[in-house]
Backbone bond lengths (Angstrom), bond angles and torsions (degrees), N, CA, C in turn:
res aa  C-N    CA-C-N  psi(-1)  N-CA   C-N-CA  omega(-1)  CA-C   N-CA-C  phi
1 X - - - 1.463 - - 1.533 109.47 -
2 X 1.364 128.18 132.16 1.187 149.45 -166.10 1.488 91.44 -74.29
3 X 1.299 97.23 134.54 2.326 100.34 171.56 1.331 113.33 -102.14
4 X 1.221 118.33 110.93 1.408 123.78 -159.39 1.629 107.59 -71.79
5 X 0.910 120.98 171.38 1.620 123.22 172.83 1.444 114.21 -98.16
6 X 1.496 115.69 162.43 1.290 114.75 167.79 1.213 132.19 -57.65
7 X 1.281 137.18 136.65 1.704 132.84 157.29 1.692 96.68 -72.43
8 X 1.315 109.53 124.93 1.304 115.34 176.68 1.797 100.79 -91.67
9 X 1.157 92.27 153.37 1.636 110.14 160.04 1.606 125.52 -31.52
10 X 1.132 118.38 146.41 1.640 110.33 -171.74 1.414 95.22 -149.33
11 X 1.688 107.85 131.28 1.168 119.78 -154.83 2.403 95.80 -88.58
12 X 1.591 92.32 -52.35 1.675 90.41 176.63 1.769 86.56 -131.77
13 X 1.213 98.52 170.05 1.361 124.96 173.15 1.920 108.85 -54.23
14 X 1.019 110.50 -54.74 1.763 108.26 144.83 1.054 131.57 -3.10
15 X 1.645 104.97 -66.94 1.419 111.25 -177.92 1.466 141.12 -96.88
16 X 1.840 94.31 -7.02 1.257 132.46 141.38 1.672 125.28 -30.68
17 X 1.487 93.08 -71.60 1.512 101.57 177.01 1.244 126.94 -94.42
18 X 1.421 109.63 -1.06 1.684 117.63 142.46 1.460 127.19 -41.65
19 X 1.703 94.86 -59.10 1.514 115.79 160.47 1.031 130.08 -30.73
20 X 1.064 112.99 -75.88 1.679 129.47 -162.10 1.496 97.69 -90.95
21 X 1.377 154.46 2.72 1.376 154.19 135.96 1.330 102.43 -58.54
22 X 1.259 146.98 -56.09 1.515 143.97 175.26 1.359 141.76 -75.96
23 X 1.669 101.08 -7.06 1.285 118.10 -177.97 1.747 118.71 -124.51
24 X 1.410 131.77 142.85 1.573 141.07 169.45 1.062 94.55 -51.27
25 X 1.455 130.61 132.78 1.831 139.81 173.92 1.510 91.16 -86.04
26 X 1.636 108.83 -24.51 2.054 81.93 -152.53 1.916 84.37 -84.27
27 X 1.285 143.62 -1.79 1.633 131.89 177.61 1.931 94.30 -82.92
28 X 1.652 125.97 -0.83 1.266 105.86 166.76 1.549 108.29 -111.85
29 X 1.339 93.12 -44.79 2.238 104.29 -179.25 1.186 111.07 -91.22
30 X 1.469 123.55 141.67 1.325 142.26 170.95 1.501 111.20 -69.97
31 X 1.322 166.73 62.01 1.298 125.04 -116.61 1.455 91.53 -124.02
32 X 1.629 128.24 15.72 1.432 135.84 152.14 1.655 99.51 -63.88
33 X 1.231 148.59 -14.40 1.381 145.42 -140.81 1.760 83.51 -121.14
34 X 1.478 136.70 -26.39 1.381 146.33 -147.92 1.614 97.09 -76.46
35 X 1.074 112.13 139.08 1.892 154.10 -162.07 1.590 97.01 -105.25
36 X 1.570 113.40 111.19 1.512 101.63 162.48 1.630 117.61 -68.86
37 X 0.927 143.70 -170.15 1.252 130.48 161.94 1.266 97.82 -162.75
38 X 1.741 122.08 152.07 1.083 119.74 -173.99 1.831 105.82 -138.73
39 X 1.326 91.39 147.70 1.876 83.53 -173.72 1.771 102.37 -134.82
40 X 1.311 90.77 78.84 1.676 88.14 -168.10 1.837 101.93 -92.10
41 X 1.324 130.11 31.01 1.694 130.60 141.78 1.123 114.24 -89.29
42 X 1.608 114.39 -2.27 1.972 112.90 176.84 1.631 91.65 -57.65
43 X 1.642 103.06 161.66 1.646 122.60 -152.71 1.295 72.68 -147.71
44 X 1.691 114.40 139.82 1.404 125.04 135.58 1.372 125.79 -64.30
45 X 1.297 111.52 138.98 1.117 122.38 162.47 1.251 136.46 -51.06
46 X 1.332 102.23 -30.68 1.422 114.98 176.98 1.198 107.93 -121.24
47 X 1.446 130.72 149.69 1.602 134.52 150.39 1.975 131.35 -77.72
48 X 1.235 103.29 108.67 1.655 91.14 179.41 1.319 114.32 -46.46
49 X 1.219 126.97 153.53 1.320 122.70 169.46 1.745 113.09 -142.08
50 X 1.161 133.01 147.37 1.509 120.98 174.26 1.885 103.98 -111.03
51 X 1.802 92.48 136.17 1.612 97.34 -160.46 1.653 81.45 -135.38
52 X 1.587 122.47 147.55 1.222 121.55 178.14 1.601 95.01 -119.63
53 X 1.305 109.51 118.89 1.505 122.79 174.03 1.852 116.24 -111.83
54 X 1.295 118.70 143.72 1.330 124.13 165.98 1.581 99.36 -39.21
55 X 1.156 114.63 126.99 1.614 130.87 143.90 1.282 108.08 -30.65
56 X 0.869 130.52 -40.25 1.878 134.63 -175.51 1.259 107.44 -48.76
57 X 1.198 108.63 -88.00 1.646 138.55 144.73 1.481 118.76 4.70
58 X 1.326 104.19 -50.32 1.635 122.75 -165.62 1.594 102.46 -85.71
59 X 1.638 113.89 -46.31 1.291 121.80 158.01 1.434 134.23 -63.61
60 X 1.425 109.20 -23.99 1.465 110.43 174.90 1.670 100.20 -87.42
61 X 1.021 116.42 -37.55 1.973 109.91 165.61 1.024 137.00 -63.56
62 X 1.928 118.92 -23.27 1.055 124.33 157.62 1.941 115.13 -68.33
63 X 1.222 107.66 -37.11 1.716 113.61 -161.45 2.018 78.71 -65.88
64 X 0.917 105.23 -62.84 2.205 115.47 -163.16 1.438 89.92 -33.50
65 X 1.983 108.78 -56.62 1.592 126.96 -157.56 1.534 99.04 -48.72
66 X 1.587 110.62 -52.83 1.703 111.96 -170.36 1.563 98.12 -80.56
67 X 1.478 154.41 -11.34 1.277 142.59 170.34 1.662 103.82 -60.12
68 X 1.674 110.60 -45.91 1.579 102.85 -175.09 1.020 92.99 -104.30
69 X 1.220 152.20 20.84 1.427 142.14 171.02 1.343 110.20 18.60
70 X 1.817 89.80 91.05 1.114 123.14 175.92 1.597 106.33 -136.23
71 X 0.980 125.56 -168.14 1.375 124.78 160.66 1.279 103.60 -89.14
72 X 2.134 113.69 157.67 1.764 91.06 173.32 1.074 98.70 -97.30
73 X 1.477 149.82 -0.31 1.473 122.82 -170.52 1.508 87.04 -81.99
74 X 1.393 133.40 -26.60 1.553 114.87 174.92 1.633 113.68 -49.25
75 X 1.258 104.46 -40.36 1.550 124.84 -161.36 1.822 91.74 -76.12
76 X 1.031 123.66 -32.02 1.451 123.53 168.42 1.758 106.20 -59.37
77 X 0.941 102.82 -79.63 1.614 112.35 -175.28 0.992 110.25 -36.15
78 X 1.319 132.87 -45.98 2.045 138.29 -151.80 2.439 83.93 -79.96
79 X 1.799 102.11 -49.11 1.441 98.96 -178.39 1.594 105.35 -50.00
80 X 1.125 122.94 -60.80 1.492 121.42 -166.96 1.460 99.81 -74.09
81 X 1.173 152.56 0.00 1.461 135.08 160.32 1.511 106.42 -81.36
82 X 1.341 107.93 -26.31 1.728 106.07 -176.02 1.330 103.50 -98.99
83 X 1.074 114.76 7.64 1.855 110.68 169.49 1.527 102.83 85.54
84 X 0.824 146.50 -12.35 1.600 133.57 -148.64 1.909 92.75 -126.94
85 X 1.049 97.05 153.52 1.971 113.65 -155.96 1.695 93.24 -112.55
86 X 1.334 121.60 -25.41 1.611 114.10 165.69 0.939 132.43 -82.96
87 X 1.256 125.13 -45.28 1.314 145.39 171.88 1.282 111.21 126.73
């Protein structure tokens, strides 16, 4: 059996993922020893909802959506949090 190394101390989360971007996890974690775990009371954050919009609309949010290449139903949501239906 391979002797794993220490996880050293981590001063912020920063330096954490400094870490573990530059280094093999399996020379610190065993991950044959790894626990499924399941969390089936997790809640979305969000609620689906079905909304029928002009095609127009749907096309002018997709063309904006691919300018910032974003998704457009993101590009939907960010319009309706700021109130405004154009963008």
């Amino acid at each position: 059996m391979k002797k794993l190394k220490t996880i050293p101390h981590f001063k912020t989360e920063a330096e954490e993922r400094a870490f573990w971007s530059r280094v093999d996890s399996t020379e610190y974690v065993d991950y044959s020893k790894a626990q499924r775990w399941v969390f089936p009371n997790l809640k979305l954050s969000s609620v689906p909802i079905t909304i029928r919009l002009p095609e127009s609309l749907i096309m002018r949010a997709k063309l904006r959506a691919h300018q910032q290449d974003i998704p457009y139903q993101s590009l939907i949501k960010q319009w309706i949090f700021k109130g405004t239906a154009l963008g």
